[in-house]
FIDOLUM-639069 format. One line per field, with one value per residue (C-alpha): residue in one letter; x, y, z. Coordinates in pm, 1 decimal, m for minus. Example, Ala and Ser with C-alpha at 12.3 -4.5 7.8 and 13.67 -1.06 7.14 Angstrom:
2
code (A, S)
xx (1230.0, 1367.0)
yy (m450.0, m106.0)
zz (780.0, 714.0)
This chain:
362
code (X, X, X, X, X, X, X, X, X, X, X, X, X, X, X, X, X, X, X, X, X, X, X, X, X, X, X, X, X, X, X, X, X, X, X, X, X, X, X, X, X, X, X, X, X, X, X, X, X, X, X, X, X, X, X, X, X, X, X, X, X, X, X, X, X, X, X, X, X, X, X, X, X, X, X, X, X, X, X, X, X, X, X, X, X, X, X, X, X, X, X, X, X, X, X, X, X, X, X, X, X, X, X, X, X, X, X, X, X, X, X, X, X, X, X, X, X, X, X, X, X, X, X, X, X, X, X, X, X, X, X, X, X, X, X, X, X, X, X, X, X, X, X, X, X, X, X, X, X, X, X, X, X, X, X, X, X, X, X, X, X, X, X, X, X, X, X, X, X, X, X, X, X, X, X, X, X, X, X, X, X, X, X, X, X, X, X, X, X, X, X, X, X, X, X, X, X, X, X, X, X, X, X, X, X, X, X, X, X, X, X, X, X, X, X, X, X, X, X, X, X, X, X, X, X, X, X, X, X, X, X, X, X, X, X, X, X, X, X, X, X, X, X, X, X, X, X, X, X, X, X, X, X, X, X, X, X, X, X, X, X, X, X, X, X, X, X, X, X, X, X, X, X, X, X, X, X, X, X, X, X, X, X, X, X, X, X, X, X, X, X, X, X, X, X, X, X, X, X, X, X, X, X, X, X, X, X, X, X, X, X, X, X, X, X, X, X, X, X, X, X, X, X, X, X, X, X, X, X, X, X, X, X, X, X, X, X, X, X, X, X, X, X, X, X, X, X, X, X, X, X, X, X, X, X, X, X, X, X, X, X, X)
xx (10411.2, 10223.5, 10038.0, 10202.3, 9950.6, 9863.0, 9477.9, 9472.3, 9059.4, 9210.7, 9476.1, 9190.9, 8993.8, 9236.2, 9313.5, 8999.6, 8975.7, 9331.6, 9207.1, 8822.0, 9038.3, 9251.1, 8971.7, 8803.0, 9140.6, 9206.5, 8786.4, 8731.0, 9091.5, 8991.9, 9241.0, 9541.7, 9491.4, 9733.7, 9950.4, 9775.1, 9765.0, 10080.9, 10223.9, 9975.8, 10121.3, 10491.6, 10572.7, 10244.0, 10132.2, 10467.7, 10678.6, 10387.7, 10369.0, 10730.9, 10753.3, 10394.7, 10619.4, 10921.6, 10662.6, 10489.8, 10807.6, 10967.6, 10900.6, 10662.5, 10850.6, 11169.7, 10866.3, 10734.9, 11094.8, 11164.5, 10824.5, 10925.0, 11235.7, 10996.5, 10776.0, 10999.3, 11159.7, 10818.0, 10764.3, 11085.8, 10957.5, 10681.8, 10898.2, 11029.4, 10665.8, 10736.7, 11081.4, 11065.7, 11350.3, 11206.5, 10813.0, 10609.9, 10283.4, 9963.6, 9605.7, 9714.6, 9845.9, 10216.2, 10160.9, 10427.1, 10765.0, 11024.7, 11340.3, 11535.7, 11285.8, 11084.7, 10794.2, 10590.6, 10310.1, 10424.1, 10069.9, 9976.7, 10235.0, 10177.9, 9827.2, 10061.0, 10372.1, 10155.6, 9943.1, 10203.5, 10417.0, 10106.8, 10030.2, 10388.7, 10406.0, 10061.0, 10178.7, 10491.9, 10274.6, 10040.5, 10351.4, 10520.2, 10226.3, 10073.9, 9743.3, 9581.8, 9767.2, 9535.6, 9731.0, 9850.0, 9756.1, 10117.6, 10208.7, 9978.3, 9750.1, 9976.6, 10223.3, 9924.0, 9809.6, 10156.4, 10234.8, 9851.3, 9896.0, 10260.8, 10092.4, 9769.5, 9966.5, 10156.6, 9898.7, 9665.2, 9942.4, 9940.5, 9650.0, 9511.4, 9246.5, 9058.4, 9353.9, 9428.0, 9035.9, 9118.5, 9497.6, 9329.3, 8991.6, 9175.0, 9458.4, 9157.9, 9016.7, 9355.0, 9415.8, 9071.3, 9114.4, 9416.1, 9283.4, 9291.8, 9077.5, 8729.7, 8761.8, 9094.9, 8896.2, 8651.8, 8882.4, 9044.3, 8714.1, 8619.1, 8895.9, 8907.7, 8545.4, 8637.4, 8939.6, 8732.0, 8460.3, 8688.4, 8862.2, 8555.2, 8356.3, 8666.2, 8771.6, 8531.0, 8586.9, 8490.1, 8216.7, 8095.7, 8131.6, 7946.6, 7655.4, 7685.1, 7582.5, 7278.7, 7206.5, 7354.8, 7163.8, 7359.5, 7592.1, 7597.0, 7873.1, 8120.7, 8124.8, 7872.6, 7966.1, 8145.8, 7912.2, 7614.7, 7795.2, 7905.8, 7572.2, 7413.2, 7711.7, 7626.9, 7226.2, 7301.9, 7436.1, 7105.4, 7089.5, 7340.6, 7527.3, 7574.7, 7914.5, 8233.7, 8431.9, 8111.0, 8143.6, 8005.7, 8077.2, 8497.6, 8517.9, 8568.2, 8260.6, 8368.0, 8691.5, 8953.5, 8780.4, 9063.4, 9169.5, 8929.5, 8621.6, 8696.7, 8422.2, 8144.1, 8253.5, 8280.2, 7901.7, 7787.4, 7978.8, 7858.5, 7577.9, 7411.4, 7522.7, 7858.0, 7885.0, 7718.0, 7966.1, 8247.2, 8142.0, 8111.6, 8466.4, 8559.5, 8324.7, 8489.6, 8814.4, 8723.0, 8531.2, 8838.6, 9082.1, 8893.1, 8876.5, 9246.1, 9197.6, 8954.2, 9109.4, 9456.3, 9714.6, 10008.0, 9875.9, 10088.6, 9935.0, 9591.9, 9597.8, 9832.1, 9586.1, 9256.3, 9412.5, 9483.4, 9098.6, 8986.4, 9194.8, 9096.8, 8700.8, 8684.0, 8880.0, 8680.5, 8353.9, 8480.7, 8561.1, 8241.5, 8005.2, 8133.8, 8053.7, 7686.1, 7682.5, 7647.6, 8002.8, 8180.9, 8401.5, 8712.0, 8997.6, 9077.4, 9174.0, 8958.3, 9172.6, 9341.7, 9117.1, 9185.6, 9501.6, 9797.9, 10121.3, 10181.7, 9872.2, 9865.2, 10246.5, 10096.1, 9772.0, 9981.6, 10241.9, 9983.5, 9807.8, 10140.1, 10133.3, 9826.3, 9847.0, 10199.2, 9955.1, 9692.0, 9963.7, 9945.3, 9590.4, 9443.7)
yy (8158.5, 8219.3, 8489.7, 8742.3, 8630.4, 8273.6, 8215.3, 8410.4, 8327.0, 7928.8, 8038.9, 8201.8, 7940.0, 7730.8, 7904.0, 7906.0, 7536.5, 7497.9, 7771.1, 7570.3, 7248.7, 7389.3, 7516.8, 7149.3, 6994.7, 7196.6, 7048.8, 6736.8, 6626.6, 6619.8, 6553.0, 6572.9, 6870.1, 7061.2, 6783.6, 6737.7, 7049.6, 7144.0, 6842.3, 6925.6, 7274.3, 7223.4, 6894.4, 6917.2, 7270.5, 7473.8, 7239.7, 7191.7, 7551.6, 7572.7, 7274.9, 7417.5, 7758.6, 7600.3, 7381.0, 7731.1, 7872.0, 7568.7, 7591.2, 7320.0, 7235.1, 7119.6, 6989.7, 6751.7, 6649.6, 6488.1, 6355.6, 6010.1, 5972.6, 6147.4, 5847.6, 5603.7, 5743.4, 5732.9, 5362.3, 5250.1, 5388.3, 5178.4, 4902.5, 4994.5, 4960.7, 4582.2, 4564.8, 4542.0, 4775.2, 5081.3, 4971.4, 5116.5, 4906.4, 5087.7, 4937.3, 4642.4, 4827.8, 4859.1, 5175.9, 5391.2, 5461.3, 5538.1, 5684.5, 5779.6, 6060.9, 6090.7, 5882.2, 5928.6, 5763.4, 5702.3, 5662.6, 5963.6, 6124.6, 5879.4, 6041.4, 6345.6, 6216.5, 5938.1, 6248.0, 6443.2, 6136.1, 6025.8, 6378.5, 6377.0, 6087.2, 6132.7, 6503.3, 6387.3, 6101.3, 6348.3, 6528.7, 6302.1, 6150.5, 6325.8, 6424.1, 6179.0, 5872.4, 5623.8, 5559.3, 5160.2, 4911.5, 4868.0, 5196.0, 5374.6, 5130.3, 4872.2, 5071.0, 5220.8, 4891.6, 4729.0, 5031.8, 5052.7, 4691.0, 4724.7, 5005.7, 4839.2, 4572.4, 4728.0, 4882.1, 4624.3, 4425.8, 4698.5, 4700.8, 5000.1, 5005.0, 5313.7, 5531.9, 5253.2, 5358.4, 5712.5, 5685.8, 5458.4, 5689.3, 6020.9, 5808.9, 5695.9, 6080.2, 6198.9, 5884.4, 5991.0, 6322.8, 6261.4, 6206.3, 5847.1, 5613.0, 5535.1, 5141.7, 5176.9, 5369.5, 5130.0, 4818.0, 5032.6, 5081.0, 4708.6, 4532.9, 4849.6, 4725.2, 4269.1, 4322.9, 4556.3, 4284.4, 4002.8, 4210.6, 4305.3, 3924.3, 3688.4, 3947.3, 3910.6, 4203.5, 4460.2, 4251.4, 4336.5, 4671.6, 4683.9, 4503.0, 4734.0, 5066.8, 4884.1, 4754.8, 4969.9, 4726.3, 4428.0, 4385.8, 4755.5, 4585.4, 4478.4, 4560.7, 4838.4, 4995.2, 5248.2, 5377.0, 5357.7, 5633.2, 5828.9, 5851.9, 5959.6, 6216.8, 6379.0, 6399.9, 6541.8, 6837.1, 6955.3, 7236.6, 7505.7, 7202.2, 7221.1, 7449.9, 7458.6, 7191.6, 7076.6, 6737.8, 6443.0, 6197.6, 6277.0, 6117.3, 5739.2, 5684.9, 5836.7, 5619.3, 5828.2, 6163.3, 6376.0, 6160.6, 5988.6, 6112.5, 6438.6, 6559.9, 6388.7, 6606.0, 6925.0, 6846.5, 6787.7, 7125.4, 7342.5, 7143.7, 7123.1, 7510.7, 7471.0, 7150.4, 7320.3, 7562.1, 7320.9, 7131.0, 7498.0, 7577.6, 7214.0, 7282.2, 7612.7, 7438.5, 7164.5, 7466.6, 7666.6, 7391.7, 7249.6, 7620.4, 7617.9, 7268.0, 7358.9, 7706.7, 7636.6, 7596.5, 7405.6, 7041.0, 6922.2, 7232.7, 7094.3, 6767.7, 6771.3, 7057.4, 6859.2, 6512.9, 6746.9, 6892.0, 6517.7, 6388.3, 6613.5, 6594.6, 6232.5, 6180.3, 6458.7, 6262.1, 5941.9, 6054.3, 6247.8, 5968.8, 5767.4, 5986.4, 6036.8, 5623.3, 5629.2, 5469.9, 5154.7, 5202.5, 5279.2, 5489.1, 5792.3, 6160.9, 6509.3, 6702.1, 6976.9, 6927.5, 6566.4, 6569.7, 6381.3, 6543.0, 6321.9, 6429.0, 6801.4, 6843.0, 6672.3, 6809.9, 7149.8, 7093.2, 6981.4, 7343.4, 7476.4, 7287.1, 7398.8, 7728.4, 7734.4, 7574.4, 7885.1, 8093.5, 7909.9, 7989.0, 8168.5)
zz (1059.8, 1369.6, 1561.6, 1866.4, 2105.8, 2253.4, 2383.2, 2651.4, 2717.9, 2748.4, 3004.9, 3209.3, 3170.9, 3306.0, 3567.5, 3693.5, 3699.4, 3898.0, 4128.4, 4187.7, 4238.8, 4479.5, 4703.3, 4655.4, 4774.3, 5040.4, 5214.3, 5021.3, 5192.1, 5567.2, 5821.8, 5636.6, 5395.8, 5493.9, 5376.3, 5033.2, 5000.7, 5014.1, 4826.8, 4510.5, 4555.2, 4540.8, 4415.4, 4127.1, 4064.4, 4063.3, 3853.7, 3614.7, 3563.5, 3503.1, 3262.2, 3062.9, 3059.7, 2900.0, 2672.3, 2592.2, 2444.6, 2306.2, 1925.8, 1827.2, 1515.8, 1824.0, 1994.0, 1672.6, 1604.1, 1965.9, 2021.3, 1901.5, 2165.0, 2467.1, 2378.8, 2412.4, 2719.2, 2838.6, 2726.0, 2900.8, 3274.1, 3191.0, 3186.4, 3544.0, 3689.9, 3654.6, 3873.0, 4197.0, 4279.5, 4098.6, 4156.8, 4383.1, 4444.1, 4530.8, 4673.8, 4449.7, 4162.1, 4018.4, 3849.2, 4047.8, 3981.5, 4265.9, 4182.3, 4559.5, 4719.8, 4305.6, 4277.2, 3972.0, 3738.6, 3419.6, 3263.8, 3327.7, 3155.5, 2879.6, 2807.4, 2680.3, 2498.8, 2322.6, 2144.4, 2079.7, 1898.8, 1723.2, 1602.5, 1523.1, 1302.9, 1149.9, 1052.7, 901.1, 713.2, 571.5, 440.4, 292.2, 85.1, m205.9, m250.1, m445.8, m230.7, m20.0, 322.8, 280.6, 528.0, 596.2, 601.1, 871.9, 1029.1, 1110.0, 1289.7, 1495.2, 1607.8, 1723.9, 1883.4, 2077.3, 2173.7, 2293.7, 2487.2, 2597.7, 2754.1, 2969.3, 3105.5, 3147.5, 3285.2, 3588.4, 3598.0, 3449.2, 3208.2, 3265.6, 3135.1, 2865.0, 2750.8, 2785.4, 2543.3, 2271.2, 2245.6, 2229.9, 1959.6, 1812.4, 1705.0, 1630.6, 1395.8, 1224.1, 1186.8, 975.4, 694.2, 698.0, 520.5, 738.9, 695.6, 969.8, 1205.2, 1194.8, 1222.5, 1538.3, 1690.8, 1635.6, 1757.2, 2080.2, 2182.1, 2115.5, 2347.6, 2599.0, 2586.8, 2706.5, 2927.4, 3140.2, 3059.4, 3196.1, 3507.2, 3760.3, 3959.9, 3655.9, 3549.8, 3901.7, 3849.7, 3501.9, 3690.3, 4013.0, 3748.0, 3616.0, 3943.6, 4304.2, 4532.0, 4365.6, 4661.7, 4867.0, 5115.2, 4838.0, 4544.9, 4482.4, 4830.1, 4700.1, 4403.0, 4687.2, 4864.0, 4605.1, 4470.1, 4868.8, 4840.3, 4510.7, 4613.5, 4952.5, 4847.3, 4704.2, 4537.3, 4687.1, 4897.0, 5258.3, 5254.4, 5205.4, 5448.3, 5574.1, 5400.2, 5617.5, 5335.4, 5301.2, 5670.3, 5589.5, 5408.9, 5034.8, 4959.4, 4853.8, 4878.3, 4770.3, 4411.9, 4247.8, 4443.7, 4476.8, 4230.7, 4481.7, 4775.5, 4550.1, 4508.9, 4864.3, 4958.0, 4660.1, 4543.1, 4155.2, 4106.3, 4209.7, 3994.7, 3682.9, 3718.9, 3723.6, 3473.0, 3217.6, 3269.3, 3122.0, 2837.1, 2775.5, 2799.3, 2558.4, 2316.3, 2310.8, 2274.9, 1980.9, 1822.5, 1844.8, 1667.2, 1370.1, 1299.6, 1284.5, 964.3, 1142.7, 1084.2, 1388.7, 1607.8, 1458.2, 1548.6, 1883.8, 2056.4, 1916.7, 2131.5, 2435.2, 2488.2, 2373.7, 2632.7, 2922.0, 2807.1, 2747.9, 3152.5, 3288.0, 3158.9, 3312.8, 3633.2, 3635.0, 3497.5, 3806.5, 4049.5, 3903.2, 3840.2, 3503.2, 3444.2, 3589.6, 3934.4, 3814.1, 3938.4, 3701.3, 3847.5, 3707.7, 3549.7, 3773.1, 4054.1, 4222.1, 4413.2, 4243.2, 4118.0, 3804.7, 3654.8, 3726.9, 3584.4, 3306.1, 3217.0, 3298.9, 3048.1, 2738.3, 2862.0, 2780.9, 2426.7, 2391.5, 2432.2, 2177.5, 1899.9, 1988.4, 1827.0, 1511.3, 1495.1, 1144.3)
């Protein structure tokens, strides 16, 4: 049974974020805001509230029951990243796909359907099995791993690792918190952190970037150029920043100022109090999305809205830690704030999840 009444607190909460990131997009985009901003309006922010409406209302029991086939829909655009007449290649990357006048990034919708499936199938594990059972090898791990490596290559084939570290993470608290046996976690986390080692040791470019946090003078016209001036950005907004749209940085010397550096320009505009503030409304997201989490007595709500304020915390941390150089260069959006309309229609529709699971809430 559930409640009347979602999580009202969240939706403000939420809110508040999309409205801060909206103001943020409209400066930290320059010349052509107008343009972003209109795009992120229309083509991100309307259909994501429209698809986190019809998410919202859609029972979660319908929801729990397609999850496998979403996946798999999701898997196969994947695919289409890799042929050239759907592929859309970006600075380098194949991580776009264009279908006629729709162009979207299947990854980023992957952050979503791969929780809910994995809550999904977890849920329906835990029902299925009596108390006293021990999960089998065979039975839960195995199926974990081929389907993390099926995933984990594609996207390192794109290249894409960042998100790859954000899917297996959030997987990886969602496959613990199922009551599975500790030695799998542990055989998850080792084999996560072997691959990740050989990933960044043979691939020169991210070894660079592993180097350039520990050291930002190791080569400030290549490779550490653009954490140098994300870090000058982030100190010169002091402590109240120097206003809103009076960003020096966004004008060629931040790359990509309104994506994956958006955060830096928030903080040279508002400063260390407008990023505090920032930075509490993701921590009340992540606190109230994690009460919806501990409190609830659906075990698919339980598990599905823990991976969803994981997932936004553990990205928002990422994107963050770059800005403040405490994390490797690496391109990742902040959660309803950087301009991109696969991401917001996403992050807006596992809102929408989220907020059905409040309802299920003791």
């Amino acid at each position: 049974m559930k409640n009347k009444t979602p999580d009202y607190i969240l939706l403000l909460i939420t809110g508040m974020i999309i409205f801060f990131g909206l103001f943020a997009l409209a400066s930290a985009a320059s010349v052509r805001s107008s343009v972003f901003f209109s795009q992120q309006l229309i083509f991100g922010f309307i259909p994501g509230i429209v698809v986190a409406f019809v998410l919202f209302k859609t029972p979660l029991s319908l929801i729990q029951k397609w999850a496998p086939y979403i996946l798999l829909l999701n898997i196969f655009f994947l695919f289409l990243v890799f042929i050239p007449f759907f592929s859309e290649t970006v600075r380098g990357a194949s991580r776009w796909v264009s279908l006629g006048p729709l162009s979207f990034q299947p990854t980023e919708f992957l952050k979503l359907t791969f929780i809910v499936y994995l809550s999904s199938w977890l849920t329906k594990k835990n029902q299925g099995r009596r108390k006293k059972d021990t999960p089998l090898f065979s039975d839960t791990l195995l199926p974990f791993l081929i389907v993390s490596v099926l995933i984990g290559t594609l996207l390192i084939l794109q290249p894409d690792l960042s998100t790859l570290a954000v899917i297996l993470f959030t997987a990886l608290v969602i496959y613990f918190t199922a009551k599975t046996p500790f030695w799998h976690s542990i055989v998850i986390v080792a084999s996560g952190l072997t691959a990740l080692f050989f990933m960044i040791k043979f691939t020169p470019y991210r070894m660079s970037r592993v180097i350039g946090v520990l050291n930002p003078d190791f080569d400030p016209l290549a490779s550490t150029y653009q954490l140098r001036q994300l870090l000058i950005t982030v100190g010169s907004g002091g402590l109240f920043g120097i206003g809103i749209g009076m960003s020096q940085q966004k004008f060629g010397f931040v790359p990509l100022p309104a994506t994956d550096s958006i955060f830096a320009i928030l903080a040279e505009e508002t400063g260390f109090v407008g990023s505090i503030l920032l930075l509490l409304l993701f921590f009340a997201f992540f606190y109230r999305g994690f009460l919806v989490a501990k409190d609830n007595k659906n075990g698919f709500a339980r598990l599905v809205a823990l991976g969803i304020c994981v997932w936004i915390f553990i990205q928002t941390s990422i994107n963050i830690g770059v800005m403040v150089g405490v994390v490797p260069v690496t391109g990742i959006p902040l959660p309803f704030i950087s301009y991109g309309k696969s991401h917001l229609i996403a992050e807006l529709a596992a809102v929408g999840i989220l907020l059905n699971a409040s309802q299920y809430k003791r």
